[in-house]
C-alpha positions in Angstrom: 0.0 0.0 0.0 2.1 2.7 -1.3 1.6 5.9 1.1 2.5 9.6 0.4 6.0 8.9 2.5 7.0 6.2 0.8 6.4 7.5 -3.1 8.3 10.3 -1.9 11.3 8.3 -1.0 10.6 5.8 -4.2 11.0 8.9 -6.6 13.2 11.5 -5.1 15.6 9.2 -2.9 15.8 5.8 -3.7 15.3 6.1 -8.1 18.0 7.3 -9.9 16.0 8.5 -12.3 18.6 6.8 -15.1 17.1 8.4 -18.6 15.3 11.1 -16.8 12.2 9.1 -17.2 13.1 8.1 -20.7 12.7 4.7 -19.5 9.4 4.7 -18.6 8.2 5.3 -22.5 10.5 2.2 -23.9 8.3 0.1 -24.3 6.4 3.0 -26.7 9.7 3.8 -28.5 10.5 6.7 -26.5 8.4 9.3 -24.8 7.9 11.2 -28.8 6.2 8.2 -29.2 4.5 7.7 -26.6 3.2 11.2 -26.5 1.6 11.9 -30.3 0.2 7.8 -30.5 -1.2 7.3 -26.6 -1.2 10.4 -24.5 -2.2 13.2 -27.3 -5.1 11.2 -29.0 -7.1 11.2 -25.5 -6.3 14.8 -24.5 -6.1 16.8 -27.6 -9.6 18.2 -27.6 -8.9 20.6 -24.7 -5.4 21.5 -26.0 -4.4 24.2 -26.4 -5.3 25.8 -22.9 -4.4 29.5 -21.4 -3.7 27.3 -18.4 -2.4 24.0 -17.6 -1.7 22.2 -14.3 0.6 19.0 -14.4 0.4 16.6 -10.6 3.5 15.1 -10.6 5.7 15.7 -13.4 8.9 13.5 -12.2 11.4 15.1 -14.5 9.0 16.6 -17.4 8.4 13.4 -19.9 5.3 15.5 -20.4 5.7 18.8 -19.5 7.9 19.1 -22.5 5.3 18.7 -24.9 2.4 20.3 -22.4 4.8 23.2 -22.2 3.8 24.6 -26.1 0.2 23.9 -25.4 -0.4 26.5 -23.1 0.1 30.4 -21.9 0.9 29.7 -18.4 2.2 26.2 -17.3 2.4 25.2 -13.2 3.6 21.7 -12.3 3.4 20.3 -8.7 5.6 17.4 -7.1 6.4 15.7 -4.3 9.4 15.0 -4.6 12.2 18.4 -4.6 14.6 16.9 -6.7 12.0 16.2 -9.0 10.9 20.0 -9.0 14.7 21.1 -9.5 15.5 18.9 -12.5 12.1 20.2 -13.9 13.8 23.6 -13.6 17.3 23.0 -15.0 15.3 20.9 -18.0 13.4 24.1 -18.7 15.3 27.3 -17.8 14.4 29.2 -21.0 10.7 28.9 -20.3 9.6 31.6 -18.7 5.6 30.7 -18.6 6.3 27.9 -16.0 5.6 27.6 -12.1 7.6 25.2 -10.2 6.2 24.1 -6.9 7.0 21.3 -4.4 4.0 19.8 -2.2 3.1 17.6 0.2 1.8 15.2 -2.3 -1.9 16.3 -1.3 -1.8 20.0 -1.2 -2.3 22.4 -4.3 -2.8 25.1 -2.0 -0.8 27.4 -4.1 -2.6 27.2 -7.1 -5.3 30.0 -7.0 -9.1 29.1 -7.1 -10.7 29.3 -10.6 -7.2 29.6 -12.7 -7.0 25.9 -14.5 -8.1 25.6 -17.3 -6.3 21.8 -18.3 -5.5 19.5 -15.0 -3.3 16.8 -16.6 -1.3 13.6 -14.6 0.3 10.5 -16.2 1.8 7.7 -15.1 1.9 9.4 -11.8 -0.7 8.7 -9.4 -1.1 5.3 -10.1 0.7 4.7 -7.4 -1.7 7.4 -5.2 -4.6 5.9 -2.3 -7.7 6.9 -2.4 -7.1 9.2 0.5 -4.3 11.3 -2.2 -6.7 10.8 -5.3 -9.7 12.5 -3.1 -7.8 15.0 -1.6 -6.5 16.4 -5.1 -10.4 16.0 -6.7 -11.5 18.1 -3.5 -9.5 21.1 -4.2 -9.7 20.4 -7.8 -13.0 21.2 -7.8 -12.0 25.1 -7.0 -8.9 25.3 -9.0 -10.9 24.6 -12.1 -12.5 27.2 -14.0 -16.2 26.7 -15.0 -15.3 25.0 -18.3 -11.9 23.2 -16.9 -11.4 19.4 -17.7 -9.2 17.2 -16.1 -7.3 13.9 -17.1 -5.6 11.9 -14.3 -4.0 8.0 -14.7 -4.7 6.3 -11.5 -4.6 2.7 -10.4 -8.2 0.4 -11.1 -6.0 -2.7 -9.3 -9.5 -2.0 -6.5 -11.5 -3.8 -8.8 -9.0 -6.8 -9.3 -9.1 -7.2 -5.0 -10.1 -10.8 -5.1 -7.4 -12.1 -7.7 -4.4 -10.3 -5.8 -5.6 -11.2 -2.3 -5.1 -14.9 -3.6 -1.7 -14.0 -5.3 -0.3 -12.4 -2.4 -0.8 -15.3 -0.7 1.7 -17.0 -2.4 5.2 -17.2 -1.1 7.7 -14.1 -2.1 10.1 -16.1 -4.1 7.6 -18.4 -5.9 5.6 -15.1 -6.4 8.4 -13.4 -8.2 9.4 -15.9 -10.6 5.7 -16.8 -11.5 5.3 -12.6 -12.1 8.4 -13.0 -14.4 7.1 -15.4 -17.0 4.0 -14.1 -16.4 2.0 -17.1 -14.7 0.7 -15.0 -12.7 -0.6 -11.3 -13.0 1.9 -8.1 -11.4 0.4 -5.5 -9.7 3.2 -3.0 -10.7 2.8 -0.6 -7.4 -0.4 0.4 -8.1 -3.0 1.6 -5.4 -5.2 -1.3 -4.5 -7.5 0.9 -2.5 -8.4 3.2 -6.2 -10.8 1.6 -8.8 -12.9 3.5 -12.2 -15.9 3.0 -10.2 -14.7 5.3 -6.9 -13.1 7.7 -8.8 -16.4 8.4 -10.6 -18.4 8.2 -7.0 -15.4 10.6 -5.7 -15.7 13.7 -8.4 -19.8 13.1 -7.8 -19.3 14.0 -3.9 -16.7 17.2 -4.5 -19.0 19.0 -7.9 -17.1 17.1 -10.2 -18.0 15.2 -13.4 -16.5 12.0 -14.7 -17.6 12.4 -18.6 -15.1 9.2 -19.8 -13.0 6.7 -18.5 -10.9 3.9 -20.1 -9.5 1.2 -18.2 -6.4 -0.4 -19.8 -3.9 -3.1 -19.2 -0.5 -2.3 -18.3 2.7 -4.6 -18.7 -0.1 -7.7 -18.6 -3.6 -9.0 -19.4 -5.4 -7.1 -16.5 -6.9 -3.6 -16.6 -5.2 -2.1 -13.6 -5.0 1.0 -14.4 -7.3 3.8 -15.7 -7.8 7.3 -17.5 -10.1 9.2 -16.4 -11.6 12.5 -17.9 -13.8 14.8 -15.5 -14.9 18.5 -15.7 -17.1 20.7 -13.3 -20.9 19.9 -13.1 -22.7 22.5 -15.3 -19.4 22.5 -17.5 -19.8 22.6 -21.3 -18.1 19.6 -21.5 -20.7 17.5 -19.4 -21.5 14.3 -21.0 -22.8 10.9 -19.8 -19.8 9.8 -18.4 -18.5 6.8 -21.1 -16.7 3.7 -19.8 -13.9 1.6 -22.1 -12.5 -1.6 -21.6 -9.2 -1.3 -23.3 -7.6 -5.0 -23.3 -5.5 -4.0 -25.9 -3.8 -1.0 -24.8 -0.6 -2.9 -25.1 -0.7 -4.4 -28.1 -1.0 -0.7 -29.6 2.0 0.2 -27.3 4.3 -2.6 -29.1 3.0 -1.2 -32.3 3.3 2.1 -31.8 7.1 1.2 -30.9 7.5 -0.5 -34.4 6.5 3.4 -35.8 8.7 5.0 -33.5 11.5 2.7 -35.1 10.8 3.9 -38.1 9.7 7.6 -38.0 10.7 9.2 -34.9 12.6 12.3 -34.8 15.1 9.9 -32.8 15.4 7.2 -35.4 17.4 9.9 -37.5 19.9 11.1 -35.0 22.3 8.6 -35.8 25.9 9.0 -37.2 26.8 8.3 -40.5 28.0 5.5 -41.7 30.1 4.1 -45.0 27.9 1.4 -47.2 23.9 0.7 -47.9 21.2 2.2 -46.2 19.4 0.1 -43.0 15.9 -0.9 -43.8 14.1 -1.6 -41.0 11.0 -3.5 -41.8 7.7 -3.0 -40.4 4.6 -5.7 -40.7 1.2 -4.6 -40.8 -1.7 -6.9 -40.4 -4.4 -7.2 -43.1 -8.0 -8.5 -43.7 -7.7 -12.0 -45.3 
């Protein structure tokens, strides 16, 4: 049950933070990748925004691309030496707030000022107590037609099946996680499902208008996006529930494009002799 005190020691102590989160979008083919196939597709229709808020930015995977989507950026961390490498990463911005928090508290954000709340492979590792506490406040930081998107943990729903794999001895465990024989639970929040994040923005004036619940690194759907704006917003909709089983698969095909046409996949020295061809299959109707 990761709490507050220890993601703050996972993230700003213990992790080295090796490709400055880099590492984290590998599996996408990098974080370019990641961003324009997975991450822009779901959020683009309230981009741009005079005002964005990113929860827990690690060391700005996504604030450099939410940075040229908005007048005025603020980003909000835990973790301090999250905050500072935030900073050195984007000195020559001048339209972005750096704060460090308690990993509840956006008490320096004012009321009404957000127009774009956005967090991503963040707070999965947040309790419901964390997740609540942000939807509380969020409720005032957003303006009247403000929308939010937040990644959180659905392992909640899952309870029974990893209640009976927890049960099984730590070494035995480990190995059957690795060959996958039995499902991973990747640090995420088992007290946080879909279902009480919707009941959660109902109690605080908040609005869940979609949500998609997607596997990560594994068959189950532990994890979920979820979209939510003020009641009375224009954006109010029926909220709209999606069970993405395939979330990975477009990952690993997403990473075959990156391979082939990311800006990365050019910065390469030159060499002597033919071209590389790198060859990429795509499935058909037979």
């Amino acid at each position: 049950m990761p709490t507050v005190d220890q993601n703050l020691s996972a993230w700003s102590v213990d992790y080295s933070w090796p490709d400055h989160g880099e590492e984290w979008s590998k599996l996408w083919g990098g974080s370019e990748a990641q961003w324009f196939d997975t991450v822009l597709p779901r959020i683009h229709p309230f981009l741009p925004a005079d005002s964005v808020l990113e929860i827990a930015p690690g060391h700005g995977r996504w604030t450099h691309f939410l940075k040229d989507c908005c007048s005025r950026l603020t980003v909000v961390d835990l973790g301090a030496s999250c905050i500072e490498a935030c900073q050195r990463r984007f000195s020559a911005c001048s339209h972005i707030s750096y704060y460090v928090n308690d990993g509840r508290s956006l008490e320096m954000i004012a009321d009404r000022s957000v127009d774009f709340v956005f967090s991503f492979d963040s707070l999965v590792h947040a309790e419901a107590d964390v997740i609540q506490s942000y939807l509380e406040q969020l409720s005032a930081k957003l303006t009247p037609n403000g929308v939010g998107f937040m990644h959180h943990s659905h392992l909640a729903a899952h309870r029974r099946t990893f209640e009976l794999v927890n049960k099984v001895p730590r070494r035995l465990k480990q190995r059957l996680e690795g060959i996958g024989l039995l499902p991973h639970d990747h640090w995420r929040a088992p007290s946080v499902s879909a279902q009480l994040f919707e009941s959660l923005c109902s109690r605080v004036g908040l609005v869940c208008i979609g949500q998609e619940l997607v596997n990560w690194s594994g068959r189950l759907t532990i994890d979920a996006f979820s979209l939510f704006t003020p009641a009375g917003s224009a954006w109010v909709r029926p909220n709209r529930v999606f069970r993405n089983t395939a979330f990975m698969d477009h990952a690993a095909y997403g990473r075959q494009l990156a391979g082939h046409y990311s800006r990365a996949s050019f910065i390469r020295p030159k060499v002597e002799g033919p071209r590389a061809v790198t060859a990429i299959s795509f499935a058909r109707d037979v």
